[in-house]
FIZAFI-980928 format. One record per residue: x, y, z of N, C-alpha, C in turn. Coordinates in steps of 0.2 Angstrom, whole numbers, m for minus. Example, Ala and Ser with C-alpha at 12.3 -4.5 7.8 and 13.67 -1.06 7.14 Angstrom:
2
    n.u    n.v    n.w   ca.u   ca.v   ca.w    c.u    c.v    c.w
     66    m28     39     62    m22     39     66    m16     39
     64    m11     35     68     m5     36     64      0     39
This chain:
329
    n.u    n.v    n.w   ca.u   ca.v   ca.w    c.u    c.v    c.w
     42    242   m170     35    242   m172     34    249   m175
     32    250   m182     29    257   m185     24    255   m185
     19    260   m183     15    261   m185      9    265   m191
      5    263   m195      0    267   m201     m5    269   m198
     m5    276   m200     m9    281   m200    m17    280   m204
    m23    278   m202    m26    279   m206    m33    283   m204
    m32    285   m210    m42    290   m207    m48    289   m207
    m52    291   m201    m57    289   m205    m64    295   m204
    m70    296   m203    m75    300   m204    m77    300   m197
    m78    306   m192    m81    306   m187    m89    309   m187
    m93    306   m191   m101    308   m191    m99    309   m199
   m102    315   m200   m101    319   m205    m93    321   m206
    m91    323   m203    m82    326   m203    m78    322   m206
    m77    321   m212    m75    318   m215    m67    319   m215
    m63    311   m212    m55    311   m211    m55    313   m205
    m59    317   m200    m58    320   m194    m50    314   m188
    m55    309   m191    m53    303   m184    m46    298   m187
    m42    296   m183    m36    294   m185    m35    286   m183
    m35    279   m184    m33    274   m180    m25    275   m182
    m22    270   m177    m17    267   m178    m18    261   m180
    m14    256   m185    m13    249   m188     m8    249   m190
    m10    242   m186     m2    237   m187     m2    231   m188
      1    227   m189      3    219   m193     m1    218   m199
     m1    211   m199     m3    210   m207     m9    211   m210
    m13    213   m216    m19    211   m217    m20    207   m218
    m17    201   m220    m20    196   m220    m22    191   m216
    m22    193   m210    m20    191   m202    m29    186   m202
    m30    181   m196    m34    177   m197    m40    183   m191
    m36    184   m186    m38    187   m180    m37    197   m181
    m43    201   m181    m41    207   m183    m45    211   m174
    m39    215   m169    m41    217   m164    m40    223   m164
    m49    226   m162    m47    234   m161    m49    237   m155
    m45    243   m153    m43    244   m146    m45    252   m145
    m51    253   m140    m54    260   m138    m51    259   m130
    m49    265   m130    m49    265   m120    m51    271   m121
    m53    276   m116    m58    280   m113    m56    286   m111
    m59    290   m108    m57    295   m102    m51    295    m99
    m45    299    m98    m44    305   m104    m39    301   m109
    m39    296   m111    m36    294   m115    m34    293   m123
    m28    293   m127    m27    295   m134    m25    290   m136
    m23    287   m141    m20    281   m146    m16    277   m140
    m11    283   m135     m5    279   m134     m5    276   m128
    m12    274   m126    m14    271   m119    m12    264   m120
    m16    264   m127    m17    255   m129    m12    255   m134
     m8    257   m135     m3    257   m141      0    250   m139
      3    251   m132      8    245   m131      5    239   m133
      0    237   m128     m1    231   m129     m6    229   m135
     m8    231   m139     m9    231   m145     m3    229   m150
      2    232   m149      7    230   m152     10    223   m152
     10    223   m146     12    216   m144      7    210   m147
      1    211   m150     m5    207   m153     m1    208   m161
      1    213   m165      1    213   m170     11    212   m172
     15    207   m164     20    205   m165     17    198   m168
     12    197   m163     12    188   m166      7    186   m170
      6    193   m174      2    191   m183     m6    193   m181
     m8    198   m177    m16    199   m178    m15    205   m181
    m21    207   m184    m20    215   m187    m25    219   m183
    m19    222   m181    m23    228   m175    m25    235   m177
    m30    238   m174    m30    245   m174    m33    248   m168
    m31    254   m167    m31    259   m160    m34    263   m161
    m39    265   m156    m44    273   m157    m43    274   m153
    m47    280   m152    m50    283   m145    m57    288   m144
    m58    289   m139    m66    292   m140    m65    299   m143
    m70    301   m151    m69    306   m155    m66    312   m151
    m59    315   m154    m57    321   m153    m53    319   m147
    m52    313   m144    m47    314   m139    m40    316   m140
    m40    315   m148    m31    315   m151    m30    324   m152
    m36    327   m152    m34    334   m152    m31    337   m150
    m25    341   m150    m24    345   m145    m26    352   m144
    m31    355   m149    m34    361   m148    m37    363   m154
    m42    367   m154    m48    368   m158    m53    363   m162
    m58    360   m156    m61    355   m157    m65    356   m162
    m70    350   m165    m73    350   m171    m78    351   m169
    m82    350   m164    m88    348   m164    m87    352   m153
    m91    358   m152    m87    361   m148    m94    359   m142
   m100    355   m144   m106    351   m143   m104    344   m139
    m97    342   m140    m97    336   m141   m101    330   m144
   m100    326   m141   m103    318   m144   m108    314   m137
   m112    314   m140   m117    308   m136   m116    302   m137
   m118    296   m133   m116    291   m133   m118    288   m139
   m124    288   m143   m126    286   m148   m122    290   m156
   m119    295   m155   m115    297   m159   m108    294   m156
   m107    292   m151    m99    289   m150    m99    285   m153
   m104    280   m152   m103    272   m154   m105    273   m163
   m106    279   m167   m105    279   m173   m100    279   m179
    m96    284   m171    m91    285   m173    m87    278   m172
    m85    273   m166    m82    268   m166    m84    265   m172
    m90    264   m173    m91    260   m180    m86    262   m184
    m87    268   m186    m83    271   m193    m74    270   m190
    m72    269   m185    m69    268   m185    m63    258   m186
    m68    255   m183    m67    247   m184    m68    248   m191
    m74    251   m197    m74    251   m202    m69    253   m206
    m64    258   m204    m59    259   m204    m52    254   m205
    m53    251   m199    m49    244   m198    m50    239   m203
    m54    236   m202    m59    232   m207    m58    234   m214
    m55    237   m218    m55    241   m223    m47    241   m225
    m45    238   m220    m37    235   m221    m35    229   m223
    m40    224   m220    m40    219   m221    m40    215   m229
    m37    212   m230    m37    207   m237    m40    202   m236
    m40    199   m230    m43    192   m229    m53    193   m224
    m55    190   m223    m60    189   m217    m58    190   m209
    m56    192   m206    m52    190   m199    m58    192   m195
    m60    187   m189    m62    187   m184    m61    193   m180
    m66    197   m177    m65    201   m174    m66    200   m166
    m59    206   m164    m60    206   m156    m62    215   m155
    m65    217   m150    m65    223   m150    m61    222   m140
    m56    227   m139    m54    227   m134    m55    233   m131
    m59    236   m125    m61    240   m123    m59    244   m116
    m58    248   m111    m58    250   m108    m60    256   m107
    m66    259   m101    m67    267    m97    m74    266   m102
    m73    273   m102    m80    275   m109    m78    271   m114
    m75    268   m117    m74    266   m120    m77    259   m122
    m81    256   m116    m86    251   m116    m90    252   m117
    m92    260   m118   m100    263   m122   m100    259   m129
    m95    263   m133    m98    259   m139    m93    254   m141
    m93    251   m136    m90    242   m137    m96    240   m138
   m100    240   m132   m105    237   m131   m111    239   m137
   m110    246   m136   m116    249   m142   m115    243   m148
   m108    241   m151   m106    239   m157   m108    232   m157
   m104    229   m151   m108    222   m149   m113    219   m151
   m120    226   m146   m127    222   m148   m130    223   m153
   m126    229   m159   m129    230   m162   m127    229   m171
   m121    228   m170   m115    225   m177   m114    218   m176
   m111    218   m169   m107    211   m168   m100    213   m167
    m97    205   m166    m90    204   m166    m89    197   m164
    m85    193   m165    m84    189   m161    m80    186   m155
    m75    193   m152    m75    191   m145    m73    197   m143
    m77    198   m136    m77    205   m133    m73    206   m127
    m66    210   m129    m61    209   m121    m64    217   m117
    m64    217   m112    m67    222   m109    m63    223   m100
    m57    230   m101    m53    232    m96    m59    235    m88
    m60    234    m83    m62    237    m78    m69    239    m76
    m73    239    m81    m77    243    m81    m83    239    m86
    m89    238    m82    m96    236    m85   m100    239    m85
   m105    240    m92   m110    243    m90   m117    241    m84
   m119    247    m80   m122    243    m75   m129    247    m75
   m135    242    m76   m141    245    m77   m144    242    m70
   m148    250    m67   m148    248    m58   m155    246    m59
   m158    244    m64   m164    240    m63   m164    231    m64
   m158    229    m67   m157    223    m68   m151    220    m64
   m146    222    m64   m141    223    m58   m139    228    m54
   m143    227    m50   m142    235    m43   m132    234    m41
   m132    240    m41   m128    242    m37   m126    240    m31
   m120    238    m28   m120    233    m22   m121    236    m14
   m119    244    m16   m119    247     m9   m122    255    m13
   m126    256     m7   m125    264     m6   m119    269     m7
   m114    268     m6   m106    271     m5   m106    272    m14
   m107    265    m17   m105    263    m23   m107    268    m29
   m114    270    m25   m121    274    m32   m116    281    m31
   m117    284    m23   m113    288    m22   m109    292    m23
   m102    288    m24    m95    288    m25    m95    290    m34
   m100    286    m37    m98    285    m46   m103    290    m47
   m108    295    m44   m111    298    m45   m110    306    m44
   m103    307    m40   m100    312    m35    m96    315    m41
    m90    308    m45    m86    311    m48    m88    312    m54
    m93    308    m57    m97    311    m62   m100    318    m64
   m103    318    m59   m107    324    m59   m103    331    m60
    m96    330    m55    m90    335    m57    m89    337    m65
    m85    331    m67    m85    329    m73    m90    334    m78
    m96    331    m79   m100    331    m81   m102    340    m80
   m102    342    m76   m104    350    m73    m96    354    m75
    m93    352    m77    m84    355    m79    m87    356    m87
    m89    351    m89    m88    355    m97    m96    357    m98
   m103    355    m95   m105    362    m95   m105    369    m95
   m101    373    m88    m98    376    m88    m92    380    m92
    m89    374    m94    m85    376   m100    m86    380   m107
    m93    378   m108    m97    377   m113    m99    384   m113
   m100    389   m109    m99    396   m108    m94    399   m104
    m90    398   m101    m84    400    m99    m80    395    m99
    m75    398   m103    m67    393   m103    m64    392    m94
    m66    399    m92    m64    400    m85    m65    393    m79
    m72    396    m80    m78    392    m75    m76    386    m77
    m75    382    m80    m73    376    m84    m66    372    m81
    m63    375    m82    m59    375    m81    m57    377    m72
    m60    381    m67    m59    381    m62    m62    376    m57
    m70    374    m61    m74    369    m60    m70    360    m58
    m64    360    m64    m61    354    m65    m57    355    m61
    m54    358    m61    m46    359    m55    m49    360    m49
    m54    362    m46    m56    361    m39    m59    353    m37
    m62    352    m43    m65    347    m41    m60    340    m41
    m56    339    m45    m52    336    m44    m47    336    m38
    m44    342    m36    m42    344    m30    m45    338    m24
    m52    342    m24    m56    339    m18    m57    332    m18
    m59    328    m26    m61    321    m25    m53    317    m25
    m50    320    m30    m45    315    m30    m41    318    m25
    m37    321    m22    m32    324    m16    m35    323     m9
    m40    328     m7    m40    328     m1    m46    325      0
    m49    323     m2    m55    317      2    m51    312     m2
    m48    311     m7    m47    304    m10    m49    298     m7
    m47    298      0    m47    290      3    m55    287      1
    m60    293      3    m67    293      3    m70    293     m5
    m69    297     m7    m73    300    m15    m71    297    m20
    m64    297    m20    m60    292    m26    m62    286    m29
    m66    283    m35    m69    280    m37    m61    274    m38
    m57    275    m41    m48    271    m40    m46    271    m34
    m40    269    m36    m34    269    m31    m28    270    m32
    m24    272    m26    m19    272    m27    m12    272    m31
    m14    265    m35     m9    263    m42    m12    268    m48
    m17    270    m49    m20    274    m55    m19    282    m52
    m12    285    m47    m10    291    m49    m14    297    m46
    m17    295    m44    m21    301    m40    m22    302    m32
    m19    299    m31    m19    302    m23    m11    304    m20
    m10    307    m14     m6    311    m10     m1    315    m16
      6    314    m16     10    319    m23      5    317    m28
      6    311    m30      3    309    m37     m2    312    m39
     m7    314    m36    m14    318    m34    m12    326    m37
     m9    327    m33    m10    334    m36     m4    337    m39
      0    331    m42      5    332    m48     m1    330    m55
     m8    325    m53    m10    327    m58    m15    333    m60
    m16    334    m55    m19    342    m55    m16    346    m60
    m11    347    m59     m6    352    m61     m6    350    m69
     m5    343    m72     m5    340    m77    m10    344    m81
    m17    342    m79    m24    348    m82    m23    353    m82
    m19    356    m77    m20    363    m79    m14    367    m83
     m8    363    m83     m4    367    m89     m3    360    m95
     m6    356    m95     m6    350   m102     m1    350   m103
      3    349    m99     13    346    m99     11    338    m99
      9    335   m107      8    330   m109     14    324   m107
     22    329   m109     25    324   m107     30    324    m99
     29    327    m96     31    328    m90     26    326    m83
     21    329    m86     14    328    m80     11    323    m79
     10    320    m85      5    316    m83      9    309    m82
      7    305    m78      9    300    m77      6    293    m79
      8    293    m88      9    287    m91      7    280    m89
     11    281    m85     13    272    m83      7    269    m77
      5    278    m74      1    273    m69     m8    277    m72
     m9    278    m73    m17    282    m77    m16    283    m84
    m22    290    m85    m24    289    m93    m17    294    m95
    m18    294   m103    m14    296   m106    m11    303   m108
    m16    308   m106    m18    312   m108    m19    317   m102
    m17    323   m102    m19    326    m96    m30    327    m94
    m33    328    m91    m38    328    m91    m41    334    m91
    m45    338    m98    m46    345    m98    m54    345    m99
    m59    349    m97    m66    351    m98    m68    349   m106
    m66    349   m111    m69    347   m116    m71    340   m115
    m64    336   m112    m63    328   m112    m69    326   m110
    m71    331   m105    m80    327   m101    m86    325   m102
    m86    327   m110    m91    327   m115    m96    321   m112
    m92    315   m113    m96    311   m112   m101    308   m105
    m98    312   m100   m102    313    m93   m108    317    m94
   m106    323    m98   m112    326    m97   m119    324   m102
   m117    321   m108   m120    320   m111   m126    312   m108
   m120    308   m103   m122    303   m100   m125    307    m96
   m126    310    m90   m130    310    m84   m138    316    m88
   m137    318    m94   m142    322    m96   m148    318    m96
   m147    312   m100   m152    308   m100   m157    304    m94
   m153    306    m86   m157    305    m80   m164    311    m81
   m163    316    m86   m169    319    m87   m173    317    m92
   m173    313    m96   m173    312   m102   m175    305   m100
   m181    302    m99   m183    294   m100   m183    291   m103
   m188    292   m109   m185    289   m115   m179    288   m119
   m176    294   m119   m168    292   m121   m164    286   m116
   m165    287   m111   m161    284   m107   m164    277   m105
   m168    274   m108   m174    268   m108   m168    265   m117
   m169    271   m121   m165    266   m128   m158    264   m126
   m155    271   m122   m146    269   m120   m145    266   m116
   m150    261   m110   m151    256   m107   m150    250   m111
   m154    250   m117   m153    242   m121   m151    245   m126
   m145    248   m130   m140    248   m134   m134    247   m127
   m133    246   m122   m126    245   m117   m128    239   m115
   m135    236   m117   m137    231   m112   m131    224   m111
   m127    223   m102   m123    220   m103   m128    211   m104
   m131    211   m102   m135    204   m103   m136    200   m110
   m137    207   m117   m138    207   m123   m131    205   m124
   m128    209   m122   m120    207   m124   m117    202   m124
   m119    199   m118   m117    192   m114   m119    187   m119
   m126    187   m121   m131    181   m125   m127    182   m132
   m122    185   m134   m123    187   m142   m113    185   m144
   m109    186   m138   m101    182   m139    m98    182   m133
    m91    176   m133    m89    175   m127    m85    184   m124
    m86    184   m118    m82    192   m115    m78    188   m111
    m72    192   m112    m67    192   m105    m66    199   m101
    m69    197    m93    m68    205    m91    m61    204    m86
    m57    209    m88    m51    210    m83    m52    217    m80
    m50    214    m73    m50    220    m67    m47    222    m62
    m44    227    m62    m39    229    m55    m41    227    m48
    m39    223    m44    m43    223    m38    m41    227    m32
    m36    230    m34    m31    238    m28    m37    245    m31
    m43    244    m28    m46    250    m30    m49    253    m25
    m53    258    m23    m59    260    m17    m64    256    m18
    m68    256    m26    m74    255    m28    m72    251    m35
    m77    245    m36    m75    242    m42    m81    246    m45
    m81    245    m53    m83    247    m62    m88    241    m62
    m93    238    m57    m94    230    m58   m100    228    m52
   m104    226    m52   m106    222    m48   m105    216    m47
   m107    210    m43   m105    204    m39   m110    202    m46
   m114    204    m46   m120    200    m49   m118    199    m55
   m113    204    m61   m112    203    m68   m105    197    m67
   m103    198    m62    m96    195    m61    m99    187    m63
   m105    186    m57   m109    179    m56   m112    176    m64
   m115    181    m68   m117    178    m75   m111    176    m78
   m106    182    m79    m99    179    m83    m96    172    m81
    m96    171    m74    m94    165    m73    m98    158    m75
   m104    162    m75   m110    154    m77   m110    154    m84
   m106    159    m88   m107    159    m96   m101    153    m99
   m102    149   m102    m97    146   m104    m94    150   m110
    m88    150   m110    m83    154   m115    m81    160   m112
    m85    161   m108    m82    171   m104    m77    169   m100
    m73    174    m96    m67    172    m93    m66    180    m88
    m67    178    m84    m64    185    m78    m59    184    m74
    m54    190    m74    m47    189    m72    m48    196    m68
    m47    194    m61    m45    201    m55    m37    200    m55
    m35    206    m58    m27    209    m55    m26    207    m47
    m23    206    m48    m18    208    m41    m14    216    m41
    m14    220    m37     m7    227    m37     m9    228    m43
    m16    230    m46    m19    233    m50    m25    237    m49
    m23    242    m53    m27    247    m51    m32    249    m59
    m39    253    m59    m38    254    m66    m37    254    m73
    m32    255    m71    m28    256    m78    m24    249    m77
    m27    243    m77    m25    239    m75    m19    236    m80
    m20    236    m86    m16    234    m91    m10    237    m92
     m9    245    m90     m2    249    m87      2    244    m81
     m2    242    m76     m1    242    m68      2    236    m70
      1    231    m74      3    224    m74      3    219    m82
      6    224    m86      3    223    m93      6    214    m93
     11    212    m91     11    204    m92      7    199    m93
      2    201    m85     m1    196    m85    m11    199    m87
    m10    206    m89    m16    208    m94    m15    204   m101
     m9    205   m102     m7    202   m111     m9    195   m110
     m8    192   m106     m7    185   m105    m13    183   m106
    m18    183   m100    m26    184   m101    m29    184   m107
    m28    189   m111    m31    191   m118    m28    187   m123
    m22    185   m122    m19    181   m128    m25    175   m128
    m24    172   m123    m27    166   m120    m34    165   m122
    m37    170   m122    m44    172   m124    m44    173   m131
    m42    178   m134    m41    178   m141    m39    171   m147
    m34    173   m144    m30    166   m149    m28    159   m145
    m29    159   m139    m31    151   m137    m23    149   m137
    m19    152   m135    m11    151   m132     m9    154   m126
């Protein structure tokens, strides 16, 4: 499989952003493929590929600047409403390949079902695959447990407070993350850890990922097979902090409520969500799980000895799923 390099415009930063594409363009079916936090092209490279063995024309992103490896563009990062601008420009990208018409799938995972969803209620597509993780708005579908709000709000907020601090100290940024990781994923892990076990974060695995972030031993450290792609550093976080700003911010977070709205998403094309079921904490309430099942054309598939990264933990039977969904084989 080679892969083509193609650019496209992150905001204004023209050529900044790079997909990967692959198979034909004239393909009937065109699938493009964002995964999230801390992740880069070669999360979803695999099974992406295996879509553009049996004739779709794929392309691969990731959330702006995650392919960087130093000297960011934009040192502000991105808000969720510029992410999903950039996803645009980047499916426009994809799209800009094509010779024929091809129906579109957008496949998503992590942060990276911001601006799925953004695109969804607001472009379109015609079928929406979506790895682990749903947008959950606590006024239409509460959250199932207290532990739940908690747990997602704990490691966020690290996150989120890592590249604040980064934002004037490389140091404090940096020290921020490495502790706080320590503490949620290693030693409280059983407790605080939003995953599990298969997704590389607890006992050795844990704090050989630590280590990962802090010397960016891209190919030694991180652990590929079971998590993201990418060691995980204070600029990566952009996205948390820009999400939790908005709890100050009402009316913003009143518009990024219905640009994510999973309900609007629902009403507008079929979704398939696949999900690890080896976790602490699911990406989902019972309640969203309850609409997809009453939707006709949706399709939800729980892993078994999957963990987050569910598509690493058990690509077989993630491919299998999506083909099934996609192209009806």
């Amino acid at each position: 499989m080679s892969w083509r390099f193609v650019r496209h415009d992150l905001l204004d930063l023209a050529d900044a952003g790079t997909i990967w594409v692959a198979g034909p363009c004239d393909a009937a079916h065109a699938m493009f493929f964002c995964a999230g936090f801390p992740c880069d092209h070669s999360s979803f490279a695999p099974l992406a590929a295996r879509f553009a063995e049996v004739g779709c024309l794929v392309g691969v992103g990731c959330m702006p600047e995650y392919d960087r490896e130093e000297g960011c563009l934009r040192p502000e990062g991105y808000d969720l409403p510029q992410i999903g601008r950039c996803f645009g420009q980047a499916v426009a990208a994809l799209l800009g390949q094509a010779t024929a018409a091809p129906k579109v799938t957008l496949v998503v995972h992590d942060w990276g079902i911001a601006p799925g969803f953004f695109h969804s209620n607001v472009v379109g597509c015609d079928k929406l695959v979506v790895f682990d993780v749903l947008p959950v708005s606590p006024k239409v579908d509460p959250p199932d447990s207290v532990y739940y709000s908690l747990c997602h709000l704990n490691y966020q907020s690290m996150f989120a407070t890592s590249f604040l601090l980064y934002r004037y100290s490389r140091a404090l940024g940096w020290a921020w993350l490495l502790g706080g990781q320590a503490l949620l994923f290693v030693l409280l892990g059983k407790w605080l850890n939003p995953a599990g076990p298969k997704d590389g974060h607890r006992g050795g695995k844990g704090l050989w990922w630590v280590y990962a972030s802090a010397t960016g031993d891209r190919a030694n450290a991180v652990d590929k097979e079971s998590g993201g792609s990418l060691p995980m550093t204070p600029y990566r976080c952009y996205p948390y902090f820009h999400a939790l700003k908005t709890l100050f911010r009402p009316a913003e977070a009143k518009a990024l409520q219905q640009g994510l709205s999973f309900d609007a998403s629902l009403a507008k094309q079929p979704i398939c969500y696949i999900y690890g079921e080896e976790k602490n904490t699911m990406f989902h309430t019972r309640a969203q799980l309850a609409k997809l099942r009453a939707k006709e054309g949706c399709v939800v598939v729980g892993v078994p000895r999957a963990g987050h990264w569910c598509y690493k933990h058990e690509p077989e039977a993630c491919y299998a799923a999506v083909k099934v969904f996609v192209l009806g084989e």
